[in-house]
C-alpha positions as CSV (number, residue, x, y, z in Angstrom):
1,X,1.4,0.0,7.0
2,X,-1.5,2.8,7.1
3,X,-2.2,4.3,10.2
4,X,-5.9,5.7,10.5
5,X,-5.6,9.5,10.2
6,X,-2.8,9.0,7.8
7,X,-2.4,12.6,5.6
8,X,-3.4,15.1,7.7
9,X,-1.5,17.7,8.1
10,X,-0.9,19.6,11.5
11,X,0.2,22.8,13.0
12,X,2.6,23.6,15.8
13,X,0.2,22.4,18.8
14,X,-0.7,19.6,17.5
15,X,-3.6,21.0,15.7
16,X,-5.2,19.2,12.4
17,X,-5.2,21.7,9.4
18,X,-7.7,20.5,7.8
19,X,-5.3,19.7,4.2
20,X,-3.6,16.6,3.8
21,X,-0.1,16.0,2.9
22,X,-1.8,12.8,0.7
23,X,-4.8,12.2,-0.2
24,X,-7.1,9.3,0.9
25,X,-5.2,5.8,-0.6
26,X,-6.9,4.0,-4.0
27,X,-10.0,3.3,-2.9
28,X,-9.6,-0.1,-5.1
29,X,-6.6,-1.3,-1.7
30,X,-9.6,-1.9,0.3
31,X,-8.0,0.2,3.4
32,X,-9.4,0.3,6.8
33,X,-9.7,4.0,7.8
34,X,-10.6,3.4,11.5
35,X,-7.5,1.2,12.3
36,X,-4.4,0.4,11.1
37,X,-3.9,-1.3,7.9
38,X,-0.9,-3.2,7.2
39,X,-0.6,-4.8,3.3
40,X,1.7,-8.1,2.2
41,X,2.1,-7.3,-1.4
42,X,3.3,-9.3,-4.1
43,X,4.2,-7.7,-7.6
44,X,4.3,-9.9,-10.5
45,X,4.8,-8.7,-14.4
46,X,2.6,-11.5,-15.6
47,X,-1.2,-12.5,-14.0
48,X,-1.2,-11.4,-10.1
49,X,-0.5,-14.4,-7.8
50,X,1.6,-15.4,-4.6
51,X,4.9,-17.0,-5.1
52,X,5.4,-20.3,-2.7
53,X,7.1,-18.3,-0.1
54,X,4.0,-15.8,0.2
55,X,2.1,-19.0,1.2
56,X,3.9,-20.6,3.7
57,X,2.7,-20.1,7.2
58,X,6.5,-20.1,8.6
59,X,7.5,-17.0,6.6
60,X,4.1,-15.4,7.1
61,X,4.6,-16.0,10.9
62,X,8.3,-15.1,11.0
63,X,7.6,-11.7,9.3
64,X,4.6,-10.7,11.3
65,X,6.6,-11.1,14.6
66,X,9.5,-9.4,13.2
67,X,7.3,-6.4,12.2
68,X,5.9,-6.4,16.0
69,X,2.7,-6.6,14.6
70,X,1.6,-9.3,17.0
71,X,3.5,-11.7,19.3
72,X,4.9,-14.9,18.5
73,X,2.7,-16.5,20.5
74,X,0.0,-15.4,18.5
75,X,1.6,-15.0,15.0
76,X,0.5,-18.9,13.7
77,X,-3.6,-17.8,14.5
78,X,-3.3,-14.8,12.7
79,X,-1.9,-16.5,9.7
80,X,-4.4,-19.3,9.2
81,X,-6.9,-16.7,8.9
82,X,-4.8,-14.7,7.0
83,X,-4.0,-17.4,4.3
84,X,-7.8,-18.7,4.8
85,X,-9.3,-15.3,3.3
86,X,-6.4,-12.8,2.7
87,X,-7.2,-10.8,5.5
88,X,-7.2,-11.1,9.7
89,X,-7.1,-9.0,12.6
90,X,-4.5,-9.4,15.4
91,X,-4.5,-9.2,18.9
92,X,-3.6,-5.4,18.6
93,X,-6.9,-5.0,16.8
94,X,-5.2,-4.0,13.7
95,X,-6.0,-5.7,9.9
96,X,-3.3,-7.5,8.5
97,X,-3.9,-8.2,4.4
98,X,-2.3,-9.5,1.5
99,X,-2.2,-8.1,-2.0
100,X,-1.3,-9.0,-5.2
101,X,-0.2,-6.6,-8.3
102,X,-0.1,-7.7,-12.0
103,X,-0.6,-7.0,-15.1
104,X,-3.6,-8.9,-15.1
105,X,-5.8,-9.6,-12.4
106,X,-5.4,-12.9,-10.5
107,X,-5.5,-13.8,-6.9
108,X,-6.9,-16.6,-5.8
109,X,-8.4,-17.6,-2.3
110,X,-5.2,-16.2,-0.3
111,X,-5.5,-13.2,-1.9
112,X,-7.8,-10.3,-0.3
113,X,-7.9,-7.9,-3.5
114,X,-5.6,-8.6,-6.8
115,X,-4.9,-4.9,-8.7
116,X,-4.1,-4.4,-12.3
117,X,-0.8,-2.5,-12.7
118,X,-2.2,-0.4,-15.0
119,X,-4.8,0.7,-12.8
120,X,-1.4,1.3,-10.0
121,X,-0.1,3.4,-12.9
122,X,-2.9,5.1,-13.7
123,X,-3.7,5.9,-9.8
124,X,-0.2,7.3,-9.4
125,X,-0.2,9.3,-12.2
126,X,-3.3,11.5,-11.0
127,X,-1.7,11.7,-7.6
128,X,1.4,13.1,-9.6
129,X,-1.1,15.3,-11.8
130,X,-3.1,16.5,-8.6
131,X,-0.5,17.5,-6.6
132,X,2.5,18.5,-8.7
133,X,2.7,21.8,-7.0
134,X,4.4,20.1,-4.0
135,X,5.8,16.8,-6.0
136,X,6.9,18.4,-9.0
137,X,9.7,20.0,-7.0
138,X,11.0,16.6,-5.6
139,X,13.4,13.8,-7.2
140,X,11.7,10.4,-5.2
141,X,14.4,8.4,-4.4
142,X,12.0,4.8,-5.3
143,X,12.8,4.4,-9.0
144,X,9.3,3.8,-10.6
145,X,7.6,6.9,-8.7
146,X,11.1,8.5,-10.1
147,X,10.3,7.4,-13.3
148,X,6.6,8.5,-13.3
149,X,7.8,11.9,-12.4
150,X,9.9,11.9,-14.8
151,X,7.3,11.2,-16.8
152,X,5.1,14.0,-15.5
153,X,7.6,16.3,-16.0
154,X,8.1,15.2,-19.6
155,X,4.7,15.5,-20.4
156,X,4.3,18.8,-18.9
157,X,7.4,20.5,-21.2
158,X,10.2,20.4,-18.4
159,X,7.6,22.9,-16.1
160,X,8.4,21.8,-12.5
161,X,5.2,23.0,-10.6
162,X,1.7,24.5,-11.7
């Protein structure tokens, strides 16, 4: 879920800063900056594609009321568009997507964008890059950004920021 305004940084009143705490997401997610943004994501290791479960309207339903994302009521409407085209708005005014990650590109009707994992890879490891002055000093707790900084940290000679 991606709230617009999402990285800004603010002081004490309230006040934006003008720096982010993260930059602007991959470009290649398709984010909507001017309202919130939540993603279903799939990962696969092979070609990027939605298991059975990912397609049934009951689950989809189920998990969209249980976010709070829309009512019940209204849940069913916003999943036949959403497994029509990939994406739909609810009542809320917010878009609700899904996404699929492999390692080759895929997707398929129900699917709004399908991303390589290399290109995941490769986005996360200029974020690391970019910003290691603040990230470099941190141990993330989600193992594969754990394991890119590790990575990062390996490539860089054991030097933890700059």
């Amino acid at each position: 879920m991606r709230f617009p305004g999402a990285g800004w940084s603010e002081d004490r009143r309230g006040r934006r800063t003008g720096g982010t705490v993260s930059p602007a997401p991959d470009p290649a997610l398709g984010a909507a900056e001017d309202r919130p943004d939540m993603v279903v994501v799939e990962v696969k290791q092979g070609a990027a594609h939605l298991n059975p479960a990912m397609r049934d309207p009951r689950v989809l339903e189920t998990a969209l009321a249980r976010f709070g994302c829309c009512p019940g009521d209204h849940a069913g409407e916003v999943v036949r568009h959403l497994l029509a085209s990939g994406r739909a708005r609810t009542p809320g005014g917010h878009q609700v997507r899904i996404l699929a990650f492999g390692s080759a590109p895929g997707g398929g009707r129900r699917v709004d964008r399908s991303i390589t994992l290399e290109h995941a890879v490769a986005f996360l490891r200029r974020h690391l890059e970019r910003h290691w002055e603040v990230v470099g000093r941190t141990v993330p707790s989600q193992p594969a950004l754990g394991f890119l900084t590790l990575l990062e940290k390996a490539r860089r000679g054991g030097r933890h920021a700059g």
